[in-house]
C-alpha positions in Angstrom: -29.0 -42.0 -53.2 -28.7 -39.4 -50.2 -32.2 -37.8 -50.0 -32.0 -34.7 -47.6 -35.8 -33.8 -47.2 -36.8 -29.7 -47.3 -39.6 -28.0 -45.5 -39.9 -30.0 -42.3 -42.5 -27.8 -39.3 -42.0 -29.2 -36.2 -43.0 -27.7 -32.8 -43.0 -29.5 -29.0 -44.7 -32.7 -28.8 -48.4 -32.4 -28.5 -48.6 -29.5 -30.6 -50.4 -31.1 -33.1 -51.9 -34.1 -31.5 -52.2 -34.7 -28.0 -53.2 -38.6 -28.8 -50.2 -38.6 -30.9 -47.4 -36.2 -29.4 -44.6 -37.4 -31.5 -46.6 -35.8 -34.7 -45.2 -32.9 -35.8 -42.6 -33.3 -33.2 -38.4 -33.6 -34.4 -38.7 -37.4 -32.7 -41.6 -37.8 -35.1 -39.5 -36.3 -37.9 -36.5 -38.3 -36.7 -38.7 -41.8 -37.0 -40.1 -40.9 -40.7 -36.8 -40.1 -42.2 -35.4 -43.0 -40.8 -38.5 -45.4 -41.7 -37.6 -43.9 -45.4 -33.6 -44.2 -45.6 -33.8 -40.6 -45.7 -29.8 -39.0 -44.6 -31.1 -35.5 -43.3 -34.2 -33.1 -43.1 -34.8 -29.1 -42.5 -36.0 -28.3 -40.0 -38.4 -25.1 -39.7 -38.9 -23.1 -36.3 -42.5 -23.2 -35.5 -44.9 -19.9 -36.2 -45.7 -18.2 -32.6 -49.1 -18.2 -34.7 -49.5 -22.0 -35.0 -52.1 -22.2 -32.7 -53.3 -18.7 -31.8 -56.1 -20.1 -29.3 -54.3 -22.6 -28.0 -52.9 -21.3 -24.5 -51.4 -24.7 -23.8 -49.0 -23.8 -26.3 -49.0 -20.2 -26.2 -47.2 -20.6 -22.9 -44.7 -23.0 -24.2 -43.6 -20.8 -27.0 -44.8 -17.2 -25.9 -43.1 -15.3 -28.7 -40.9 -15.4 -32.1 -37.6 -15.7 -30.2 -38.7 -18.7 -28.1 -39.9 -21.0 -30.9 -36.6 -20.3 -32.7 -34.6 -20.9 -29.0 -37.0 -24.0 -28.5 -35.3 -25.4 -32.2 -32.0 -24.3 -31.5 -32.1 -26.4 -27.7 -33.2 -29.4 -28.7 -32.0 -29.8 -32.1 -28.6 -30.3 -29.9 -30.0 -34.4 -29.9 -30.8 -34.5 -33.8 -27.6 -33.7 -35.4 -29.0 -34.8 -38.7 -31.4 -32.0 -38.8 -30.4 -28.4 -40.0 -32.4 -25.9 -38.9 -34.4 -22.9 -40.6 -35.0 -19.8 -38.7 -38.9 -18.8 -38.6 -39.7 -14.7 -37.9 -42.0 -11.9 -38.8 -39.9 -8.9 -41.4 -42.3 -6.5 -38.9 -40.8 -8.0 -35.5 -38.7 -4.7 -34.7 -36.4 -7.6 -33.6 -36.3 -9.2 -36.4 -32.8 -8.9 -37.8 -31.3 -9.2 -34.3 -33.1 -12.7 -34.2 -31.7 -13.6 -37.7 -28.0 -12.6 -36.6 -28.1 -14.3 -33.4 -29.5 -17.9 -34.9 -27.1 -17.2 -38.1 -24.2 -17.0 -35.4 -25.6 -20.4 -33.6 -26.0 -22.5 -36.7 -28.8 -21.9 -38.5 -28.6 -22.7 -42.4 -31.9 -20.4 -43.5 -34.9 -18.6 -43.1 -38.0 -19.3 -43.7 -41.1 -16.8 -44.7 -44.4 -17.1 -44.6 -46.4 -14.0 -45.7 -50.0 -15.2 -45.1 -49.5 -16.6 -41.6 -47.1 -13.5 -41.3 -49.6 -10.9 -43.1 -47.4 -9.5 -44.4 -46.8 -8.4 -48.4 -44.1 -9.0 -49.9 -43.8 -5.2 -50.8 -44.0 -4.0 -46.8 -41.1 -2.0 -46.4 -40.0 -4.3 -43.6 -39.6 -7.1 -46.0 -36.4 -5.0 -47.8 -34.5 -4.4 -44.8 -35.1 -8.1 -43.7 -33.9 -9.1 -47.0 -31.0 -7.3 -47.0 -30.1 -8.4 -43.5 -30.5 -12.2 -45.5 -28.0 -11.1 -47.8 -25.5 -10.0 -45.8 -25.4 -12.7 -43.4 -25.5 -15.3 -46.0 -28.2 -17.0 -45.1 -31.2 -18.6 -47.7 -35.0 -17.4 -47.6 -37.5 -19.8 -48.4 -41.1 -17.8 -49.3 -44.3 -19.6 -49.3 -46.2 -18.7 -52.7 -50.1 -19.5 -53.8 -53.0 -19.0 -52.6 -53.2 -20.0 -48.7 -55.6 -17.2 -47.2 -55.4 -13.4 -45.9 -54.2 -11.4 -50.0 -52.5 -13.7 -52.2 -51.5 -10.3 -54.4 -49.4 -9.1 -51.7 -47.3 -12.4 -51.8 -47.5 -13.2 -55.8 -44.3 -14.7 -57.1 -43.9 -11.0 -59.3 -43.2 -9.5 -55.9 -40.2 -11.7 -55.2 -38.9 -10.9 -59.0 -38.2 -7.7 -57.7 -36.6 -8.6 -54.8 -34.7 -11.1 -56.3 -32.9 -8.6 -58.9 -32.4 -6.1 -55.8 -30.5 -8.6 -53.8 -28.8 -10.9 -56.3 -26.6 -12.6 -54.0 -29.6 -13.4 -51.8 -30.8 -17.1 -52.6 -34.6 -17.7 -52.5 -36.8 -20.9 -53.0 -40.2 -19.9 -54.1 -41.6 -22.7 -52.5 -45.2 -24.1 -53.7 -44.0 -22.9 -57.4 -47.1 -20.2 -56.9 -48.9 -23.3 -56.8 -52.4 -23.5 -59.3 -53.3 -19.5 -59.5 -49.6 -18.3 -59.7 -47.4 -21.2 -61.4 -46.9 -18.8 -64.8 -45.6 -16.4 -62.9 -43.4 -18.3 -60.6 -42.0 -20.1 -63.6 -41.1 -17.1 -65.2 -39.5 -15.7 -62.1 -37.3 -18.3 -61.6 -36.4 -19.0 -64.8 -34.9 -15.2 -65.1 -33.3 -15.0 -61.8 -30.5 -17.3 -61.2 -30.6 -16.7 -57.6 -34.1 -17.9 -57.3 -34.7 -22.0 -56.8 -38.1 -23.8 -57.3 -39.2 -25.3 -54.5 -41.8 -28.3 -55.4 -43.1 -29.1 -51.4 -46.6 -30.0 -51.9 -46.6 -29.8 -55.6 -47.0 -33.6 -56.4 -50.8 -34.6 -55.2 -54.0 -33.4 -56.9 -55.6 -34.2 -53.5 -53.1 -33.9 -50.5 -54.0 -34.9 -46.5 -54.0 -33.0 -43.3 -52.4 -34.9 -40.0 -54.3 -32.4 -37.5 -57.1 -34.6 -36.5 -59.7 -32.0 -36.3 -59.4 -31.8 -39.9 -60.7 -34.8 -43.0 -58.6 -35.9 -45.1 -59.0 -35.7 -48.9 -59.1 -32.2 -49.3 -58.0 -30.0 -52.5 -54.3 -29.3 -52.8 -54.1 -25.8 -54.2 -50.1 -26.2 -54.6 -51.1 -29.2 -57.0 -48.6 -28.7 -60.4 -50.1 -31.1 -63.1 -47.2 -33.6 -64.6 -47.1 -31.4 -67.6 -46.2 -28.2 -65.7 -43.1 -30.0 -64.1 -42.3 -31.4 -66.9 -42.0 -27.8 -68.5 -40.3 -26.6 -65.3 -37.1 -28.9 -65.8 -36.8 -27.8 -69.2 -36.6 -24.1 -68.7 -34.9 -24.2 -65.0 -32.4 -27.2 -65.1 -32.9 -30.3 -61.5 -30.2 -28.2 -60.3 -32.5 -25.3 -59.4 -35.1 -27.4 -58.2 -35.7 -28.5 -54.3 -38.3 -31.4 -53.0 -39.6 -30.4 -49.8 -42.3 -32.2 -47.7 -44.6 -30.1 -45.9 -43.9 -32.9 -42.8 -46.7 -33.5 -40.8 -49.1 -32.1 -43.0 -47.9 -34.9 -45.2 -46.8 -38.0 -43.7 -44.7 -40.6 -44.2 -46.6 -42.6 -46.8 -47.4 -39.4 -48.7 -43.5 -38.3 -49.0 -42.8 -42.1 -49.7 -45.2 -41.4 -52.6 -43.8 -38.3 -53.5 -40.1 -40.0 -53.6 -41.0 -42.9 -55.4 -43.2 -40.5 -58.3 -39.8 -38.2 -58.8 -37.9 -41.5 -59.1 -39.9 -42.5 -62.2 -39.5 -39.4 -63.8 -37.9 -39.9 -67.4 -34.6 -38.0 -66.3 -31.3 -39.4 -65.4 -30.2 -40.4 -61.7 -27.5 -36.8 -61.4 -30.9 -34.9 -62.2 -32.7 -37.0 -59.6 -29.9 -36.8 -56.8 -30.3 -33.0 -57.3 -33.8 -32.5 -56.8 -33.7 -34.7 -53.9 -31.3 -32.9 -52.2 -28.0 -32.3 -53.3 -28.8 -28.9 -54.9 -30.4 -28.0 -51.1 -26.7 -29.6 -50.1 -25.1 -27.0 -51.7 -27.5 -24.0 -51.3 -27.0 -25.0 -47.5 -23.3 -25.6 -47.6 -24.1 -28.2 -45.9 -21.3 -30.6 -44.3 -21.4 -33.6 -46.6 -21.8 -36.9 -45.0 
């Protein structure tokens, strides 16, 4: 089976380990899909706001359009990669950026309103959408609770701009997680343009590769076995993306992850689908 792994950040090495620079890193990335047999990855610009006190990197990747110029350089060596375009709906240059990385490859965009902090209902988040739309390109939201309002970025929010922009493709990535999944099920299951993204979902407990922070620590995007057994009845595998959350969750966590979904009590089409041949095709990726 052909596993093509969503939800990849990477940044230059170092960014999050200097005893371990290839961490987080796409030569990092490169050495875990190949360690597990996996054909391709997404690959996410990093956030300007990854380290906000950290000048070291702060003068690597000043602003928005250099971390999405830093992915677009040297993803030239990792041709198995696709890449995700990373920016703020409130950059005024904002839909500039998503033309210009549309134009040089880039299969999606990806949105993160509580790093961002930005709601879902700004105005800016319309006109970004739209700009999504017409250039064809997919937007992958972060949902559940992770900090700053988790109202203003509640799955309910990207109902309505799912039925506004129905040609517009969104993964509601993290399934709302623990405090939204009802709603996030429900969302999806009415809007065929919306796909359930389960990065993170898998692990009651989940780790954390930055070294400054303990392992073992509460996974708020946790969906009990019961709650994705409900969510491939009422969406279908071919609405239904695995992502990895790479670093954050390492090799031996997404080998976990991959081994769990292959024991689930569906049939190996419904399997190839959630491990990435429905990403395939939301991508229009090249097959290989």
């Amino acid at each position: 089976m052909k596993i093509f792994l969503n939800h990849c950040h990477v940044a230059p090495e170092g960014t999050f380990s200097r005893s371990d620079p290839a961490m987080g890193s796409l030569r990092g990335l490169r050495q875990m899909t190949r360690q597990l047999g996996v054909t391709r990855a997404v690959a996410l610009a990093p956030f300007m706001q990854c380290m906000p006190n950290d000048t070291w990197y702060q003068n690597q990747l000043p602003d928005e359009a250099a971390c999405n110029e830093w992915l677009y350089n040297t993803l030239r060596e990792y041709p198995e990669m696709r890449a995700f375009i990373t920016i703020n709906p409130k950059n005024p240059e904002a839909e500039k950026i998503l033309e210009r990385y549309a134009r040089k490859g880039f299969k999606g965009i990806k949105l993160h309103p509580p790093v961002f902090q930005i709601g879902l209902d700004d105005p800016s988040v319309e006109s970004f959408c739209a700009k999504a739309e017409a250039i064809g390109l997919p937007l992958l939201i972060h949902t559940g609770s992770h900090g700053w309002h988790p109202e203003r970025y509640r799955p309910s929010l990207i109902g309505a701009l799912a039925a506004k922009h129905k040609r517009l493709k969104i993964v509601v990535e993290h399934m709302g997680g623990r405090n939204f999944y009802e709603e996030a099920l429900e969302i999806v299951a009415k809007h065929e343009n919306c796909y359930a993204g389960l990065t993170s979902t898998l692990r009651a407990v989940t780790g954390n590769n930055r070294p400054d922070v303990s392992a073992g620590l509460e996974n708020s995007s946790y969906l009990a076995p019961e709650r994705i057994t409900e969510l491939i009845a009422r969406v279908g595998c071919r609405r239904i993306i695995y992502g990895t959350d790479y670093p954050f969750n390492n090799a031996a966590m997404t080998a976990s992850d991959l081994e769990h979904i292959q024991a689930w009590p569906i049939s190996a089409e419904e399997k190839a689908y959630i491990l990435g041949q429905t990403l395939e095709e939301l991508l229009d990726a090249e097959k290989s």
